[in-house]
C-alpha positions in Angstrom: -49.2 13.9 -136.8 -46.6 15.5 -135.0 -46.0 14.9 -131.5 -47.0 17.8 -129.5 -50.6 17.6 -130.9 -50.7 13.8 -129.6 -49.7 15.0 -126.4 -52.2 18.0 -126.0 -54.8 15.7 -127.3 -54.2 13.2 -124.5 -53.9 15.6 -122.1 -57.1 17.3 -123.0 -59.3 13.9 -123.2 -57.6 13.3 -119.0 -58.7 17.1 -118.5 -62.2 16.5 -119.6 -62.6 13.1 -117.3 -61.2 14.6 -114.5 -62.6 18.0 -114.9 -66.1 15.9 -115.1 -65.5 14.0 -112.0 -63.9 16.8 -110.1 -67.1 18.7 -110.7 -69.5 15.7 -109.4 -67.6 15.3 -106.4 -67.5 19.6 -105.9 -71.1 19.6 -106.2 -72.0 17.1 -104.2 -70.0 18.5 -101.3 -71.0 22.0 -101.5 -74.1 22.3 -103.5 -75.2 24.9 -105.9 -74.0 28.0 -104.4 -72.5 31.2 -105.5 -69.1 30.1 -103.5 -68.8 27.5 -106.3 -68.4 29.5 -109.1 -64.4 30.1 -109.0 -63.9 26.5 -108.1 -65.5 25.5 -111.5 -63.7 28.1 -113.5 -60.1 27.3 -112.1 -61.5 23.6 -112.6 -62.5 24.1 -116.1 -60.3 26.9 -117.4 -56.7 25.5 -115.8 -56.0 21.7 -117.6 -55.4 19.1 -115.1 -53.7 21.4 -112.5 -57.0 22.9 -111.8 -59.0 20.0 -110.9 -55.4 18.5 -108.8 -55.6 21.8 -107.1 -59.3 21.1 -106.4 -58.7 17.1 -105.2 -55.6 18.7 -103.0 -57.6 22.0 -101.0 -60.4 19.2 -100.6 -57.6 16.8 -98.7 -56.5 19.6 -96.5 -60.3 21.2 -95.9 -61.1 17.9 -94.2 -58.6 17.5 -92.0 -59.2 21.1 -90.1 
């Protein structure tokens, strides 16, 4: 198996954990509301960077 489907195939088994968890977390805070929607799509659509970008708005929300 060449190496560049290893690689894609590990980074898509750390999207879906993260993606999962990054999710929980999202609705937890905010609740099912329509204001969720693009969250989940950059979340689910965008492989790792989406839920980092996620974990990273949610450190800076806070602090304000």
């Amino acid at each position: 198996m060449p190496p560049f489907v290893i690689a894609i195939i590990v980074i898509l088994i750390v999207h879906y954990f993260l993606a999962i968890a990054t999710i929980f977390v999202l609705m937890k805070d905010k609740g099912l509301v329509k204001a969720i929607i693009p969250w989940n799509l950059v979340i689910l659509l965008v492989p790792v960077l989406g839920p980092c970008a996620y974990w990273i708005y949610k450190l800076f929300a806070r602090k304000k």
